[in-house]
VOLOVEX-697274 format. One line per field, with one value per residue (C-alpha): y, z, x; residue in three letters; residue number from 1. Coordinates in Angstrom, 2 decimals, always signed. Example, Ala and Ser with C-alpha at 12.3 -4.5 7.8 and 13.67 -1.06 7.14 Angstrom:
// residues 2
py	(-4.50, -1.06) $
pz	(+7.80, +7.14) $
px	(+12.30, +13.67) $
aa	(ALA, SER) $
i	(1, 2) $
***
This chain:
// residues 354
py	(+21.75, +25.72, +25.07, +23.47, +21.20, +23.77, +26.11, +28.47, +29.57, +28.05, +30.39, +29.61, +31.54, +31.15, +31.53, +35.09, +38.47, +40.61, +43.99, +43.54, +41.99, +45.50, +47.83, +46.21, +46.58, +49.83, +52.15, +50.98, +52.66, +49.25, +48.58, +45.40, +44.35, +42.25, +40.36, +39.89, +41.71, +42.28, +41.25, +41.45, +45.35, +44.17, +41.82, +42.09, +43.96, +46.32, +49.88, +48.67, +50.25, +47.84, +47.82, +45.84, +44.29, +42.96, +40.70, +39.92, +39.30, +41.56, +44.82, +47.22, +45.79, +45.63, +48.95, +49.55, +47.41, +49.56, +52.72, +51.04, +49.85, +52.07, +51.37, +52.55, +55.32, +54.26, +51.75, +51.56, +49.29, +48.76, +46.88, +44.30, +43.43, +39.61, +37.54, +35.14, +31.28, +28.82, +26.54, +27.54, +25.55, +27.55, +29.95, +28.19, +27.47, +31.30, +32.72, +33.08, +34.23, +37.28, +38.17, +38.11, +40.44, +42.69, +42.64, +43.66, +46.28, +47.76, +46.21, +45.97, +50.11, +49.89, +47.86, +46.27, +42.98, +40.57, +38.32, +36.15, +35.28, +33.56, +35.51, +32.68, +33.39, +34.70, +36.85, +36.05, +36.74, +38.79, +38.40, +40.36, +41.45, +38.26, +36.51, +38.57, +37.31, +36.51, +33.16, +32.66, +29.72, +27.99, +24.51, +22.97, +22.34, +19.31, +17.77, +18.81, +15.84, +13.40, +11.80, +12.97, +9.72, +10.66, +14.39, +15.45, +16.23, +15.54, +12.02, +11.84, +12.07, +13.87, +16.79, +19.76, +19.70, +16.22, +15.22, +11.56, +9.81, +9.82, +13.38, +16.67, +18.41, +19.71, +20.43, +23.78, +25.27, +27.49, +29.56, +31.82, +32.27, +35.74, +37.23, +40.07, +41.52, +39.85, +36.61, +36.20, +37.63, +34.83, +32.10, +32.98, +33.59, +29.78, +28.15, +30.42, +28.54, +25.21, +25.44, +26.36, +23.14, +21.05, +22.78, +22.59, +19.09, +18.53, +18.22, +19.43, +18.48, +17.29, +20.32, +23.20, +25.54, +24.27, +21.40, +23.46, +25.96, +22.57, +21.54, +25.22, +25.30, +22.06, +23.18, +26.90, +26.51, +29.08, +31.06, +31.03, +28.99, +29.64, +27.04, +25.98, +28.73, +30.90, +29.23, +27.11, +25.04, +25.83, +22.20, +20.45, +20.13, +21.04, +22.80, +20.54, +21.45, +22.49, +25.23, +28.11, +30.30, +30.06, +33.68, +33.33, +30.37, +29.12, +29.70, +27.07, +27.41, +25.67, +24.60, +23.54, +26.99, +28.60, +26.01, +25.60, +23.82, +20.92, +18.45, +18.76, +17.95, +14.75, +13.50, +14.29, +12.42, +9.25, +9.30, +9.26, +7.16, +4.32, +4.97, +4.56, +1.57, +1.09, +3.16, +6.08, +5.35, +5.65, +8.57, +10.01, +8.08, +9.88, +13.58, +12.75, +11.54, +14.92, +16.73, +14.97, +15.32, +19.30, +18.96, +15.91, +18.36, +15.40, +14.84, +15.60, +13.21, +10.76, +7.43, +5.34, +1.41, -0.58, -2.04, -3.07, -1.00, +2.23, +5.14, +7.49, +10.86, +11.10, +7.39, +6.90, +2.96, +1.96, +1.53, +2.62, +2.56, +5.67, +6.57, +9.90, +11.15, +14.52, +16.96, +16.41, +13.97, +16.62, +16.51, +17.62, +15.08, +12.32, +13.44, +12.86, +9.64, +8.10, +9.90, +7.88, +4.72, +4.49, +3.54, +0.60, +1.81, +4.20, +2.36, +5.54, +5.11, +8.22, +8.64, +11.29, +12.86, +15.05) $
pz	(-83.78, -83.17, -85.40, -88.56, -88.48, -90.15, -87.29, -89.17, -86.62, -87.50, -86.60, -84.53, -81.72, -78.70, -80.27, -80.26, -78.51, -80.90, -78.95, -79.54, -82.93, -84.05, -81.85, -84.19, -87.23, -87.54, -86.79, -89.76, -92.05, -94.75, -97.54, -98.30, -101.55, -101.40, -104.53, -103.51, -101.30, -99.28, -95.84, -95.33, -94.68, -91.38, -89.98, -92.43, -91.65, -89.32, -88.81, -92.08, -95.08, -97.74, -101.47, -102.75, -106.37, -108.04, -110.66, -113.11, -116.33, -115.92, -114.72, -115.54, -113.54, -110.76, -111.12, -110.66, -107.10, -105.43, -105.95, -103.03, -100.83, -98.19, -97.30, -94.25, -94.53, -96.15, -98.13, -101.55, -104.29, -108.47, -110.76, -112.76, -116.42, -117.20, -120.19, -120.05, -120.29, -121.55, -119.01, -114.95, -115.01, -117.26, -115.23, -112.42, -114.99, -115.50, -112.62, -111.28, -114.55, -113.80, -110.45, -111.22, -114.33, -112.17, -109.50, -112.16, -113.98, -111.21, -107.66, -106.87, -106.77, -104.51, -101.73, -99.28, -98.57, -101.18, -100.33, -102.31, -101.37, -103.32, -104.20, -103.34, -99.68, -96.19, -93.76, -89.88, -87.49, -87.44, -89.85, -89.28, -89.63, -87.31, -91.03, -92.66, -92.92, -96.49, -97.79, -96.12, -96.81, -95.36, -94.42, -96.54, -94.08, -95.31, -95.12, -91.82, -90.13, -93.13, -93.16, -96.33, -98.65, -98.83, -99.46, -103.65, -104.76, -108.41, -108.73, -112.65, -112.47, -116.11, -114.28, -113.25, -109.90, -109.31, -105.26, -105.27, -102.73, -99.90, -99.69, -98.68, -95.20, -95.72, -98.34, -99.00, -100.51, -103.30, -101.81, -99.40, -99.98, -99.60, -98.11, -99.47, -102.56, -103.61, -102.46, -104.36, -107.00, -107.37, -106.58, -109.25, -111.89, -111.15, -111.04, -114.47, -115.45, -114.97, -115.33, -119.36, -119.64, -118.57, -120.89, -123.81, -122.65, -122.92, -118.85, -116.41, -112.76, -110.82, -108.98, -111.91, -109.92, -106.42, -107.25, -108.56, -105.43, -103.53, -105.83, -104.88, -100.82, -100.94, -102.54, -100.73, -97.18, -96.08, -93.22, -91.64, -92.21, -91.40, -89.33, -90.87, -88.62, -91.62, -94.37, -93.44, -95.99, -95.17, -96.53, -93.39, -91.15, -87.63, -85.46, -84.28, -81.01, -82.00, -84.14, -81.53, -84.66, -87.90, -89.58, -93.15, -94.97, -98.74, -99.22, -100.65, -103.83, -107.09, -108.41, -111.87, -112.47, -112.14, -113.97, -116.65, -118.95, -116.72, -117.57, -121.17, -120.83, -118.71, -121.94, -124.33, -122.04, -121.24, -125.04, -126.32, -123.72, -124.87, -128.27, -126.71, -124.84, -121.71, -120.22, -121.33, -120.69, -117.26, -117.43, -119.00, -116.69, -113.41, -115.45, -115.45, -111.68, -110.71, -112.56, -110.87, -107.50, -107.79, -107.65, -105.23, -102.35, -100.59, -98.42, -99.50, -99.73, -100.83, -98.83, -101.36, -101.10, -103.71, -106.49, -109.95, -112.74, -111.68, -110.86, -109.09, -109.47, -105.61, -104.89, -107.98, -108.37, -106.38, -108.35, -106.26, -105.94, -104.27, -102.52, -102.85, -99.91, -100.70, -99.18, -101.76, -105.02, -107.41, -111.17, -111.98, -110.04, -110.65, -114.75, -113.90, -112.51, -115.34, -117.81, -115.65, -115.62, -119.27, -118.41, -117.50, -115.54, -113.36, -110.29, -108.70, -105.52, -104.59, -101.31, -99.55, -96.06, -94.37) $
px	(+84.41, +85.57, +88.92, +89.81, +92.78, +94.93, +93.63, +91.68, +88.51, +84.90, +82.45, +79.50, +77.20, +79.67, +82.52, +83.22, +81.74, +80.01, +80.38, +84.29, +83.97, +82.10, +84.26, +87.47, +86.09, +84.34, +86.82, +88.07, +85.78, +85.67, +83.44, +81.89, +80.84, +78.06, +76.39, +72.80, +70.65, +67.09, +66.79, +70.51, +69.30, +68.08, +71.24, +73.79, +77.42, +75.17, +77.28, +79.53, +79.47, +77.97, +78.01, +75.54, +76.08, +73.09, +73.81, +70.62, +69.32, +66.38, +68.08, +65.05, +62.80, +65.36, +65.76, +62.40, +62.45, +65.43, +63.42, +61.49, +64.27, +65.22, +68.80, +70.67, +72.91, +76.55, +74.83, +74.66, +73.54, +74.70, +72.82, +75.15, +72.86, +74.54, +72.67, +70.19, +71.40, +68.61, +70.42, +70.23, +73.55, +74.55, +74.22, +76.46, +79.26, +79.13, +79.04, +82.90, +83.80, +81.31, +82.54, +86.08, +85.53, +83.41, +86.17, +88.69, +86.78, +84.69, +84.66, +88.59, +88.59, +85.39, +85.66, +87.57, +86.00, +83.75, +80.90, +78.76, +75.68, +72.95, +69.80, +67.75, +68.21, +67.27, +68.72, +67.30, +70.04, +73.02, +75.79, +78.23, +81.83, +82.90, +82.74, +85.50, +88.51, +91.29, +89.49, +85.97, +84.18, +80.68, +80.29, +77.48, +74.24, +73.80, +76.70, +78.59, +78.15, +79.08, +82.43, +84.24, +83.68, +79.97, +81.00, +79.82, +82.91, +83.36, +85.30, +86.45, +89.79, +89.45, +87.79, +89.29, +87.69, +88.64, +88.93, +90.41, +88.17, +90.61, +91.02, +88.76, +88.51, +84.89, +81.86, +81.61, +78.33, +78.65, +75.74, +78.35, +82.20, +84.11, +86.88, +89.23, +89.36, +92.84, +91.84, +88.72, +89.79, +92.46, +90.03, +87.65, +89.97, +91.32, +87.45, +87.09, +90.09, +89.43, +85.30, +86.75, +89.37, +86.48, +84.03, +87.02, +86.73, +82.98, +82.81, +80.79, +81.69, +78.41, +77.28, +79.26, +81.12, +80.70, +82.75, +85.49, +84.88, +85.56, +88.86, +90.42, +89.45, +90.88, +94.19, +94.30, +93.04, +90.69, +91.32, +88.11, +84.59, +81.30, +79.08, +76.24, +74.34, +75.39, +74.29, +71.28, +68.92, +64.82, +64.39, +66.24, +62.89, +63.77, +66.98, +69.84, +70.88, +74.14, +72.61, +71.63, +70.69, +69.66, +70.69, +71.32, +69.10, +68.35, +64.43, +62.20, +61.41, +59.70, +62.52, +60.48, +59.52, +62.70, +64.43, +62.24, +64.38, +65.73, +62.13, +62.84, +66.51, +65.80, +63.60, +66.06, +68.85, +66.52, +66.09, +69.57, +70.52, +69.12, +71.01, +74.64, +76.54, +76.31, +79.03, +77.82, +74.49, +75.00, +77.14, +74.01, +71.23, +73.55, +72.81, +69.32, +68.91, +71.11, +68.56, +65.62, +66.97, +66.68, +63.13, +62.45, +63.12, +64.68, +67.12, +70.85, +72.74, +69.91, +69.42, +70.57, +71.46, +73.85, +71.30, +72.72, +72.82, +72.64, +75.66, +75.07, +77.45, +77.95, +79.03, +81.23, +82.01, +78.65, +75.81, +72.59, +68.84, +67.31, +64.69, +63.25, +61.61, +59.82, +57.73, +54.95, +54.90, +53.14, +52.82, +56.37, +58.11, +55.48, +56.17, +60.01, +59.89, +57.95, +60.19, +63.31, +61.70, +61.68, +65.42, +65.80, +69.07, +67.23, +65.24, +63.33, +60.97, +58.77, +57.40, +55.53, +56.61, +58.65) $
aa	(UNK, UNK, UNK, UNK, UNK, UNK, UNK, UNK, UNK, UNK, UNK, UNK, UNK, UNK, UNK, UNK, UNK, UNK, UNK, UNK, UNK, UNK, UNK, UNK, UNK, UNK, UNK, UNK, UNK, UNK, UNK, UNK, UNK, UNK, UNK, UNK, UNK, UNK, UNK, UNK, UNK, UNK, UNK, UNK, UNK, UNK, UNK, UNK, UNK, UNK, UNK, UNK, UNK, UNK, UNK, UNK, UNK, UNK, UNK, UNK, UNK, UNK, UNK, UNK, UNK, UNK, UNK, UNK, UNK, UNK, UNK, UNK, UNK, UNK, UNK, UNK, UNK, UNK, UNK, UNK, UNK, UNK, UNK, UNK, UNK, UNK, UNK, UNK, UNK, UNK, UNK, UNK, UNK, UNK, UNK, UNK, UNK, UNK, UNK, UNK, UNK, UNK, UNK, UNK, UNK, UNK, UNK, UNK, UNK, UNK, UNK, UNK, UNK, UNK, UNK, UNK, UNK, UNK, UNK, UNK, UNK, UNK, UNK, UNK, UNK, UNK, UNK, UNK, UNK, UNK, UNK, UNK, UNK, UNK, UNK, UNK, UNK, UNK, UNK, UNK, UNK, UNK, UNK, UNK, UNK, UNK, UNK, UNK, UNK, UNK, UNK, UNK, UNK, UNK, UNK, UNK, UNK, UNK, UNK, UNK, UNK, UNK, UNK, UNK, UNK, UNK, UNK, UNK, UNK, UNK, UNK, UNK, UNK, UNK, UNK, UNK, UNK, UNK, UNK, UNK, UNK, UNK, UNK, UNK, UNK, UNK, UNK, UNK, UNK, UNK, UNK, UNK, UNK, UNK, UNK, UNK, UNK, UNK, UNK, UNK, UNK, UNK, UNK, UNK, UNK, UNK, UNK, UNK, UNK, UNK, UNK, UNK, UNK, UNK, UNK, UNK, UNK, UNK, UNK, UNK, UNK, UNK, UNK, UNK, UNK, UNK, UNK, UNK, UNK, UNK, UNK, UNK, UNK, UNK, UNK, UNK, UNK, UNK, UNK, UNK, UNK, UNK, UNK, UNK, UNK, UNK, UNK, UNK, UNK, UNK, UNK, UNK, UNK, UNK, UNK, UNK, UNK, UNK, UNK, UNK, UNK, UNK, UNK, UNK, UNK, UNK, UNK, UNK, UNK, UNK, UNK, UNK, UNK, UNK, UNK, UNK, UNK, UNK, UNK, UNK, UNK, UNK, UNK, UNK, UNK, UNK, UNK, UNK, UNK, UNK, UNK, UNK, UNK, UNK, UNK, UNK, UNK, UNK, UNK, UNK, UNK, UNK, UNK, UNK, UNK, UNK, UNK, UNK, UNK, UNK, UNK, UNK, UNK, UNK, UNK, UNK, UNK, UNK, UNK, UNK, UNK, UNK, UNK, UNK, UNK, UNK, UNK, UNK, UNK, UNK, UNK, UNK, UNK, UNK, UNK, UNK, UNK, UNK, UNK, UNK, UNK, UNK, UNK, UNK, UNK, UNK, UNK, UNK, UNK, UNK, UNK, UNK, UNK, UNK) $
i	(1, 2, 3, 4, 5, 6, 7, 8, 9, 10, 11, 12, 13, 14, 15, 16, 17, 18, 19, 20, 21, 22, 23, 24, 25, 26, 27, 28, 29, 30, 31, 32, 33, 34, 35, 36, 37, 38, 39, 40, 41, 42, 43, 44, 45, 46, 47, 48, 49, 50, 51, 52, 53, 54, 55, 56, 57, 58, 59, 60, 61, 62, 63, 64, 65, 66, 67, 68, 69, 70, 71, 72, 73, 74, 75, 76, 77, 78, 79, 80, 81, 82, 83, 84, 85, 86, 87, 88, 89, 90, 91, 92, 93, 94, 95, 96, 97, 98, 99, 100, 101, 102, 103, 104, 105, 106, 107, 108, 109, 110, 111, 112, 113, 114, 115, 116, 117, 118, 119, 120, 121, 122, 123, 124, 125, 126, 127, 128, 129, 130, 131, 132, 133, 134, 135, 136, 137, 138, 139, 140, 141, 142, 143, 144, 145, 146, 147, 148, 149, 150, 151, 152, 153, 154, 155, 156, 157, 158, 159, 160, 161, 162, 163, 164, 165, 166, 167, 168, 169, 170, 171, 172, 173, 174, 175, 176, 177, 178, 179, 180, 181, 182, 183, 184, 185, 186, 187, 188, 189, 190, 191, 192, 193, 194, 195, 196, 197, 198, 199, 200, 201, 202, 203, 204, 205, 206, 207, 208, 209, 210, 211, 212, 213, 214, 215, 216, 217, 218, 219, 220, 221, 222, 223, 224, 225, 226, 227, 228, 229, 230, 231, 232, 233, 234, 235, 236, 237, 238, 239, 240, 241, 242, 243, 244, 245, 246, 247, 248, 249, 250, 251, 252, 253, 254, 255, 256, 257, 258, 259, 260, 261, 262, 263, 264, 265, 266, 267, 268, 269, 270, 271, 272, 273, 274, 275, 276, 277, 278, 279, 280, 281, 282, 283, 284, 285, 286, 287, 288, 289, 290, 291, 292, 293, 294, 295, 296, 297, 298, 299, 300, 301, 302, 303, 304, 305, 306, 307, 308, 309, 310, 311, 312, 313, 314, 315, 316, 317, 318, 319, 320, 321, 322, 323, 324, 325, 326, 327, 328, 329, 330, 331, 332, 333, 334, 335, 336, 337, 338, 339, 340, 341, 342, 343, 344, 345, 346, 347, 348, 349, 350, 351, 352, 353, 354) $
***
């Protein structure tokens, strides 16, 4: 697919001529603000002028690492200082809040364009000013080829970011979204919005402020997307042949060690689980399994089959048994199961492979 139904252009190798798509743009002398950086100095916006905006809770020491960077000429980069959360998805929750107040107090005057862009990625191919455009978004990699009833959207109707099972065009991924300065601006300030009802509300939609990135893409069409070429997952083993290249992908990481706090919280959820009935005990037992499946490595969406007493965030109404299929079953995730199967709600099989 090349266009959307509402006939905004999806971007893939093919689709467009690169030595025009740089002779347009510039001549125009734009700046892009950018919120993560490193090997982007190699493919990203070559010829553009870039801004890059480095948001972090350790700003010294990132200081400290751009006095090594050499960046092309026209390129700049600010260090943003944010707090440290005890919770990574606290983080998540946070994080439009912080670019739209950065947009109002500092980026807006700045730049012409806004992008994104997780830290926790890689640049391999060019990425380049064939991605601007008002309301950008990226296709999730995992999900592209999933019809939309087994798209993650958040399904309680009390949330914010509720998608009513019959609805949705595509999963976006949180990871990449952009587009002018105006436009993001707006569609920050609304996930701020509604990521604060919920929390008034004592919500938190499944996947924090993708889902409510999701709710507003739904409601405000963007104008363009990017294929999953531009926003690629290191975890999905192998190249389909519809991707010719893989230029921008999510690393692979230890998720345990950078979210340090998520083992502790499945304990403390198994735990007072047992203590409630049994509807909220499996609100709870799906918080735990979301938190497990961060650092199974496995396959998204999960292979899961209907089993009884079990609910699962991203098949509302089904109750499921998964199986985790991950790259290798160390301590961590063998700790996690065991923690899980003190529930007798939770039916977790682990299994080694690729």
């Amino acid at each position: 697919m090349t266009v959307t139904p509402w006939l905004a252009p999806i971007v893939w190798e093919g689709a467009f001529d690169p030595v025009i798509i740089d002779n347009m743009y510039k001549p125009l002398d734009l700046t892009i603000a950018t919120t993560v950086f490193a090997t982007a100095e190699y493919h990203y916006m070559s010829g553009l002028k870039v801004h890059y905006y480095i948001f972090t809770d350790q700003p010294k020491d990132v200081d400290l690492l751009l006095t090594e960077v050499r960046f092309a000429a026209g390129r700049v980069a600010t260090v943003i200082p944010v707090p440290k959360y005890k919770r990574w998805q606290e983080i998540s929750l946070r994080r439009m809040e912080t670019i739209q107040k950065t947009i109002e107090e500092q980026i807006g005057q700045e730049a012409d364009y806004i992008y994104c862009l997780d830290v926790d990625m890689k640049f391999h191919y060019r990425w380049g000013p064939e991605v601007l455009g008002s309301l950008v978004a990226a296709i999730h990699p995992w999900y592209y080829y999933f019809p939309r009833e087994k798209f993650s959207y958040e399904r309680r109707p009390a949330s914010r970011a509720y998608i009513p099972e019959d609805q949705g065009d595509f999963y976006y991924m949180a990871a990449v979204f952009g587009g002018t300065i105006k436009e993001v601006h707006t569609l920050t300030k609304k996930c701020s919005e509604n990521l604060n009802l919920d929390k008034g509300q004592g919500l938190e939609a499944i996947w924090q402020e993708e889902s409510h990135l999701n709710w507003y893409l739904l409601h405000h069409k963007p104008t363009k997307l990017l294929s999953p070429e531009y926003l690629w997952d290191d975890l999905k083993r192998g190249q389909p042949r519809e991707i010719q290249h893989v230029r921008f992908s999510a690393v692979i990481k230890n998720k345990m060690e950078v979210r340090e706090n998520d083992l502790q919280e499945v304990v403390k959820l198994v735990r007072l689980s047992s203590l409630l009935r049994a509807d909220l005990n499996l609100a709870i037992s799906s918080r735990a399994l979301q938190i497990f499946l961060f650092h199974a490595d496995s396959t998204r969406p999960v292979d899961c089959a209907p089993r009884e007493g079990f609910l699962h965030n991203s098949m509302p109404k089904s109750p499921v048994f998964c199986s985790l299929k991950v790259r290798e079953a160390g301590p961590a995730q063998s700790r996690l199961v065991s923690v899980l199967s003190l529930n007798s709600g939770v039916n977790l099989v682990l299994k080694n492979g690729h």
